[in-house]
N, C-alpha and C positions, 0 to 999 in steps of 0.2 A: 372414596370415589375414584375408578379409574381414569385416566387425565388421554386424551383421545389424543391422536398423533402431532393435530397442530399445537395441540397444546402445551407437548412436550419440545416440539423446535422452536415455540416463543418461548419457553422456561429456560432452553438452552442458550438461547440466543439473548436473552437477558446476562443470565451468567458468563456469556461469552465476553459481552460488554465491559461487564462490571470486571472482568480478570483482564480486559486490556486496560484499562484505567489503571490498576493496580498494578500491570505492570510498568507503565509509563508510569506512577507514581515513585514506582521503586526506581525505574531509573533515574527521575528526576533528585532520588534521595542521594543515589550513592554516585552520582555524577558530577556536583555539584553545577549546574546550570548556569552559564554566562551572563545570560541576559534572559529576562522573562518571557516570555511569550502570550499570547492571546489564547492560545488555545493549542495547548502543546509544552514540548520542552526539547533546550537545544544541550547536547552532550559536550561536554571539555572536561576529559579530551574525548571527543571521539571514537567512538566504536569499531573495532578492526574486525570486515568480516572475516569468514573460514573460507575454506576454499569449497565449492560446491560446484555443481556441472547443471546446467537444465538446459532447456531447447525453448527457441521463438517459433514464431507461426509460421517461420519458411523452414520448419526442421535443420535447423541451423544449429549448433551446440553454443551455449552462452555461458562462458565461466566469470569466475572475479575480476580476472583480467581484461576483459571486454567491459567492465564497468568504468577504469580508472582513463583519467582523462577530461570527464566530464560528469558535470550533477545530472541526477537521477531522483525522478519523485517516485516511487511505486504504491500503487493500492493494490488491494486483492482482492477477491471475489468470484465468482464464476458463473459460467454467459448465460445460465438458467434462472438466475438471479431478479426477481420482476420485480424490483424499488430498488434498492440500496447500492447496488451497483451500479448500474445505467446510470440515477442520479448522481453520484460521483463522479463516474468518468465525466459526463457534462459538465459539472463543474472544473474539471480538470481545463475541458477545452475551453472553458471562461477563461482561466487564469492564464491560458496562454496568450488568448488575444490580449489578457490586460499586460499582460510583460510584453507582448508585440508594441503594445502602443506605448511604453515608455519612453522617455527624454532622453536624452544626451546623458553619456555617464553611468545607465540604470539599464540602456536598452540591450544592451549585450549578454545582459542576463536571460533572455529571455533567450537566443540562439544555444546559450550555454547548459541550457537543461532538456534533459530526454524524459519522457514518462513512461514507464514499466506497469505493467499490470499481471500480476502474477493469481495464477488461476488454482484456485484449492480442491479442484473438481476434474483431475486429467485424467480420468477413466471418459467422460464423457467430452469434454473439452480438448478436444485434438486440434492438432494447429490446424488444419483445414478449417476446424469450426472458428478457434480464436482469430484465425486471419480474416473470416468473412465478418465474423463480430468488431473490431480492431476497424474495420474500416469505415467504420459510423462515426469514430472521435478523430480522423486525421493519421497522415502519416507519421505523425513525431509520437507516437504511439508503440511499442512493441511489448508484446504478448508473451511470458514466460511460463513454463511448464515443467513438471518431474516429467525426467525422460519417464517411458512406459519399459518396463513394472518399475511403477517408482522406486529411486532410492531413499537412502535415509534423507529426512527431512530436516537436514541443516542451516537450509537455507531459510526455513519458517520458525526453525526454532533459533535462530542467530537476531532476528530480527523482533520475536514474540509474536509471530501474526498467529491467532488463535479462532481454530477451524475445527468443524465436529460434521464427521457425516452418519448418518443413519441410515443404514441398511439391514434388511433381514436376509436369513436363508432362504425364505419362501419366494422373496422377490428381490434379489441381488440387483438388478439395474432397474429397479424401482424406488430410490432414496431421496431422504433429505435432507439439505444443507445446510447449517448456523455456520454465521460466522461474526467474529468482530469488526471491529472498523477503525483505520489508523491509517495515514500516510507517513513513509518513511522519507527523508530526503537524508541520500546517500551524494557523499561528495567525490571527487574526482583523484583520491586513494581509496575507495571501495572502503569508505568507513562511514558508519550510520551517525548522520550527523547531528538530526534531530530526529522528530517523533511529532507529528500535529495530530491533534485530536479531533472528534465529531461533537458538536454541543446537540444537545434534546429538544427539539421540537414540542409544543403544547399537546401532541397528540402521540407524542413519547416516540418518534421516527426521528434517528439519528444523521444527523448532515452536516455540510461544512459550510461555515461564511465563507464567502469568497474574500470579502474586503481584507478579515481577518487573517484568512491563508495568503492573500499576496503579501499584505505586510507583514506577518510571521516569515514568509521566505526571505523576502529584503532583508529582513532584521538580521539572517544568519546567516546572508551570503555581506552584508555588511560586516559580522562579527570576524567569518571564516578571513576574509581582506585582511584584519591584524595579526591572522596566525603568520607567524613567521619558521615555521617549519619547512 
């Protein structure tokens, strides 16, 4: 029986799932992990990115460099996206206010982190679009993009984010998106520092606890405090 289109981007998008699990597995294997996490895994030593170029929503050029200095959460996704993204970003803009409302000692983290949203869909996803989308979650928010005509994807494949788009000849700007799901927090050397994961919903829609994502961050900007590098 032939499998009709959606049924092939939920087939996709299964498999997408199950190979980022596998691969945060793998990192989890050959990295050996500090400290455990709730839902995820943190890297020691650390991940050194490659050098790559992309652009934010004000056509801005954004390289490795412009990352160091400061932590960086990133998701991916792109603005056509009707569940799995939108609900993320939200969540993202929870966990800000929850690191807003921290104590003495805890609350500095929350100035100290930027959030990235890198978009797997930059034929349709033009800064003009990501800037007007971007402006629903906040300004601590920015938007990253393959310049146009994209280059090699080093940047996606440095990090594992795992994206499949489907298009035909017959209808080239008529396609559809899978993708995985993964938050990276990148520290303030441009090195991927952990990996948090999405848990399964009863109704098999993939999400993140917030409780679980704030204290998985605590836990690795508490570990990153003993590096003495």
């Amino acid at each position: 029986m032939a499998l009709s289109n959606k049924q092939r981007v939920i087939a996709a998008l299964l498999c997408l799932l199950v190979a980022s699990a596998a691969a945060v597995f793998t990192l989890r294997e050959s990295r050996a992990p500090v400290a455990q996490l709730n839902a995820g895994v943190l890297l020691a030593p650390a991940q050194p990115l490659p050098d790559f170029q992309l652009i934010n929503e004000r056509k801005q050029p954004v390289t490795k460099a412009d990352l160091r200095g400061k932590w960086h959460l990133l998701s991916y996704g792109y603005t056509y996206c009707p569940d799995v993204c939108p609900t993320t970003l939200s969540t993202l803009v929870q966990l800000r206010r929850r690191l807003d409302e921290l104590g003495p000692g805890q609350g500095e983290m929350s100035g100290e982190l930027n959030f990235l949203f890198y978009t797997i869909d930059p034929q349709r996803d033009t800064p003009d679009k990501l800037a007007d989308y971007m402006a629903y979650f906040g300004h601590r928010f920015t938007a990253l993009s393959q310049p146009q005509p994209p280059q090699a994807k080093v940047f996606e494949q440095a990090l594992g984010i795992k994206a499949q788009i489907y298009a035909t000849p017959a209808e080239p700007d008529n396609y559809q998106v899978s993708h995985g799901l993964a938050l990276y927090l990148i520290n303030p050397r441009a090195e991927l520092q952990a990996v948090f994961t999405p848990l399964t919903g009863t109704l098999g829609m993939a999400h993140f606890n917030l409780d679980w994502l704030l204290e998985d961050y605590l836990a690795v900007r508490r570990e990153y405090r003993g590096d003495k590098r």
